[in-house]
N, C-alpha and C positions, 0 to 999 in steps of 0.2 A: 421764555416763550409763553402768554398768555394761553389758557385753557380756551377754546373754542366754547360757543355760547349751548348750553344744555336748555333742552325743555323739561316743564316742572315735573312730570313724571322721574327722569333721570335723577335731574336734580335733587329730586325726594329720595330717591334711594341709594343716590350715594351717600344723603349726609344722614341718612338711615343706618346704612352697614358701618359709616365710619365709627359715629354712636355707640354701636355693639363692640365694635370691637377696642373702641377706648373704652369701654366700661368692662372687657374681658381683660385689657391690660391692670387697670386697676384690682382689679379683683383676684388676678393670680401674682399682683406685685408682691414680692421683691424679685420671686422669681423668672415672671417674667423681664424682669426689667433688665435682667445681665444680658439679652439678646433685643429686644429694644431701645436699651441707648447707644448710640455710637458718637465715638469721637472723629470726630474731622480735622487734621492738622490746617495748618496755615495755608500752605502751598496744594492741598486740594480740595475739590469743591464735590458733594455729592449730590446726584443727578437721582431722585426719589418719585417712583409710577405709583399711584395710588390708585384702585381698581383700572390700573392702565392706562393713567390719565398722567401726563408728566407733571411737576411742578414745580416753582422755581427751585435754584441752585440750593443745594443747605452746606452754612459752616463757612466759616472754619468754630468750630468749639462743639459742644455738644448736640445732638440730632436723637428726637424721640421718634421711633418709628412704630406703627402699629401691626402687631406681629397678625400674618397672614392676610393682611391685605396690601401691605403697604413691599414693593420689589426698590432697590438702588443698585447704582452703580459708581464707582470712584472714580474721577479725572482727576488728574496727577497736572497740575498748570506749570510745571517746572518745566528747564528747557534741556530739551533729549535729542541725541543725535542718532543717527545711522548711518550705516555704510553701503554704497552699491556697492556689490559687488566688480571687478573687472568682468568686461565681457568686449568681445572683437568686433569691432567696425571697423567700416570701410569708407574713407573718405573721399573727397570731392575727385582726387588725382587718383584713386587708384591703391591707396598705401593703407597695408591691413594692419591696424593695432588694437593694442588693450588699454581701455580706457573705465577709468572708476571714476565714484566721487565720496565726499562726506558732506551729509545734510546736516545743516542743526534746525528743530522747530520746535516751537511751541504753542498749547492752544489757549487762547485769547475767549473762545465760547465755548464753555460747558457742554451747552444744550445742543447746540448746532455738531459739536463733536459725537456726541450719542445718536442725534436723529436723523443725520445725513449718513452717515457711514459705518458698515457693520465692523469693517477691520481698517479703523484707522491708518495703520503702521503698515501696512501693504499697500495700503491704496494709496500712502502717499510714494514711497518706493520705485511702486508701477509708475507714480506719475513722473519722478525726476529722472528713473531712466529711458522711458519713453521722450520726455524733452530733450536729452541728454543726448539720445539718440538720432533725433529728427536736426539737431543744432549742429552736429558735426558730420554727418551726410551731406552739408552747404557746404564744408567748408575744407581747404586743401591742406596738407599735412604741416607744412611751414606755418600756415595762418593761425596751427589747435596749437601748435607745440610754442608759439612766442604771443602768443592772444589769449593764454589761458585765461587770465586776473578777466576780462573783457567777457569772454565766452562764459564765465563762471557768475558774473552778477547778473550777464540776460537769461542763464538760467534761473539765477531767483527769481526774476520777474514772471518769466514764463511760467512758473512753479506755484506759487502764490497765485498767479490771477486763477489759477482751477483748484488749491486748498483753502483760498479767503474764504469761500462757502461752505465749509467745514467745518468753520471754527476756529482754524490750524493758518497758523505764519510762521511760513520758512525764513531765518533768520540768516543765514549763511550756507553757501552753499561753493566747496573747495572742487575743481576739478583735477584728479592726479590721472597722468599717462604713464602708465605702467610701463610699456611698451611698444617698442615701433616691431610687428613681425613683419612685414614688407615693406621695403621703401615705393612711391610711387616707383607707376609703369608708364602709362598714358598721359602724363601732364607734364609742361615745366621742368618741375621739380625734378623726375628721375633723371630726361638727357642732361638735367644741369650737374648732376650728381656724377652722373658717369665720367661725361665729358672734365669733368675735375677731377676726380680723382683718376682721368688718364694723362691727362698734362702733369700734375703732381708726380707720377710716374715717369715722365719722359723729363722732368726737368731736377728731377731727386735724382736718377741714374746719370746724367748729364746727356743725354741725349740731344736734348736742346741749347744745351749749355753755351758751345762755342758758337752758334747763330746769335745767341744775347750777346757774348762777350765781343763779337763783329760786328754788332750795332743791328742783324737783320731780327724780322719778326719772328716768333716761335708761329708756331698752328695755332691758330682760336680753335673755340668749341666748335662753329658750324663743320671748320675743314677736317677737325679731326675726326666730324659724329659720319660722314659724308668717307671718307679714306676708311675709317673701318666697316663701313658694310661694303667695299669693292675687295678685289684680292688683295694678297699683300705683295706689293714690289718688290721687282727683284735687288738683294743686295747689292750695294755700291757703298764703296770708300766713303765710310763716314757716318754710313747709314747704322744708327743703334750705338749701343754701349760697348767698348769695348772690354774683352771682360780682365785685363789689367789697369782699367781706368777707375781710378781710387771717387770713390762717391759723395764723401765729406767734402773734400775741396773743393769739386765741380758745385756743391748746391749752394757753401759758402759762397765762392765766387761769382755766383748767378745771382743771389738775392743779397749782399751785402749794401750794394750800390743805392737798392730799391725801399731800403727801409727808409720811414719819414713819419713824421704825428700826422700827417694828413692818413697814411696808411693805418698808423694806430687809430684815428680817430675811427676811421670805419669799420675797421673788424674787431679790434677790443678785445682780444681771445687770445689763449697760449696752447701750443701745438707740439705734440714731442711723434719725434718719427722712429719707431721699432724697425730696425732692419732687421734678420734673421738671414744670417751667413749660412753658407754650405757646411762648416765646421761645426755649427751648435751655437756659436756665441750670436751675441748683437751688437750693431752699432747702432746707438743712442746719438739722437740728432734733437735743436727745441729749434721751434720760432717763436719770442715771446713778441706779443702786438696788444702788451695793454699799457704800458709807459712809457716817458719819454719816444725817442727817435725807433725804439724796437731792438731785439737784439736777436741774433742768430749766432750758435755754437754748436759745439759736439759736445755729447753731455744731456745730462737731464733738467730741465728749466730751476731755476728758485725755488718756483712756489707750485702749487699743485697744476697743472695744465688739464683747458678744458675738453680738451680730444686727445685721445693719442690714437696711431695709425699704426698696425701693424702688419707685416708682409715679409713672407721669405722671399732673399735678393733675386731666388731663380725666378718667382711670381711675377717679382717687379722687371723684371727684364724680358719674359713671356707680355707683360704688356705694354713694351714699349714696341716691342716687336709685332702686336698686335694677333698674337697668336692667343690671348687670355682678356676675355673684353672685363671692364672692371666691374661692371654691374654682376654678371655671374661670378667673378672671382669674391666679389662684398654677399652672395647670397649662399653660396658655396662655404662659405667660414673661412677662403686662403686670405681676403682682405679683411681683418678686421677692424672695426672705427668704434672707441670703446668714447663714449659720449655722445653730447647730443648733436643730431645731425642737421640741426640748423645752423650752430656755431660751425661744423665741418664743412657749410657747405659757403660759409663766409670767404674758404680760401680761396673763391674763385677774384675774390679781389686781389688776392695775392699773385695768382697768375695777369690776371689783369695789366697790372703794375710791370710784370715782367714782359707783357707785350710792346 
């Protein structure tokens, strides 16, 4: 950054004092010289105020400065990252999470980094979580959690167009979601969430079982979101699980028919179902839906599965019965969905299929 133009008064007594005090360096050299010269590595550049006056960049090698007039500072041009911290937003639907990131930058101007900004590394900070902030407030919990790579470079851009005037370019910048602590309430998202993992329940315990195996429909999502907010009916033959009605066979028998690569092609995911007996043990159920035709057993899948579902059998039979809605049963800790809830929420193809 060029010096601004001096009138000859100035002018005269800067290169006055400069004068004296090169001729104080000389004159007290050698010993002043072990604090007058500095070395400059490679990788940074020193930014040198001469009665206040900035001038250019010095180094990399050595830099003579004249002692008591001359102030610097070091920029470091190497590339440095940082971390936000996690902190809880709340997005487009409703659904509270924790959400970080990792910046990488580096500065490209010396000068512009010393005279636009007193604290660098905060202010850039402030500015990525502030974007980071304002970007996922647009945007609904399904959209942050499969969009990340997407949401993560319009953060660079965002980021950059207010650090370019710094000096400073962000170079990459990683979105991680720590955590989901609320699923949506108010959008989409959450009746889609319930309503699946209540058919999941009525078709795991076989509830619905012998309707499929008759050729009629099970309940879609609207009838079954519609029947549970009314009373619940009074029992009748056939109505629920019976509780000697064995629950491996029923859910085999229900989806064995339904598996197909068009199914794989759409959900792409492996699924193991934790039951929790009254006795203490478990029955272990998978549905794998990422090769060939798909496969469904008793058992634990092959390879690592991307959800697992867990519930004790009385949980799951309270909500076939519609006595335990699933959304408070998944917030309560009795349902748990240990993975990500986008891939869990792919099984509504799976019901689908069985419609």
């Amino acid at each position: 950054m060029p010096d601004a133009p001096q009138s000859w008064p100035s002018y005269l007594c800067h290169g006055l004092i400069s004068f004296l005090g090169l001729l104080l360096l000389l004159l007290t050299f050698p010993i002043s010289g072990w604090f007058a010269l500095k070395i400059v590595p490679t990788y940074e550049r020193m930014i040198v105020f001469r009665l206040g006056r900035i001038r250019t960049p010095q180094g990399p090698g050595m830099v003579l400065l004249l002692p008591f007039i001359d102030s610097f500072q070091r920029v470091d041009l190497r590339t440095r990252a940082f971390n936000v911290p996690p902190c809880k937003l709340t997005s487009k639907d409703g659904a509270v999470l924790s959400v970080g990131a990792d910046v990488q930058f580096r500065i490209w101007d010396p000068v512009l980094s010393v005279m636009t900004v007193k604290d660098l590394n905060t202010a850039t900070r402030m500015t990525a979580q502030n974007a980071m902030t304002k970007a996922l407030l647009k945007r609904p919990l399904r959209e942050i959690q499969t969009e990340q790579l997407k949401i993560s470079d319009q953060l660079l851009l965002e980021i950059n167009d207010v650090t370019r005037a710094w000096g400073l370019e962000v170079d990459r910048v990683e979105l991680a979601v720590e955590a989901v602590l609320q699923p949506p309430q108010d959008s989409p998202t959450g009746p889609s969430l319930d309503s699946t993992l209540q058919q999941l329940a009525l078709h795991f315990l076989g509830g619905g079982l012998p309707s499929v195996a008759g050729g009629a429909s099970p309940l879609g999502p609207d009838t079954l979101e519609m029947v549970s907010e009314a009373e619940p009916p009074a029992p009748h033959v056939g109505a629920g699980p019976s509780p000697k009605q064995p629950v491996a066979e029923g859910l085999l028998t229900a989806l064995q028919p339904f598996l197909s690569e068009a199914l794989v092609s759409q959900v792409g995911a492996c699924y193991q179902f934790n039951v929790i007996l009254p006795s203490g043990s478990q029955s272990v159920y998978f549905l794998d839906l990422t090769t060939g035709h798909g496969s469904i057993g008793h058992g634990v899948p092959d390879g690592i599965p991307d959800v697992v579902v867990e519930m004790a059998e009385a949980d799951l039979r309270a909500l076939l019965c519609r006595e335990l809605r699933p959304l408070g049963a998944y917030m309560s800790g009795r349902l748990k969905v240990k993975g990500d809830l986008a891939v869990a929420m792919k099984l509504e193809a799976v019901l689908r299929a069985l419609k």
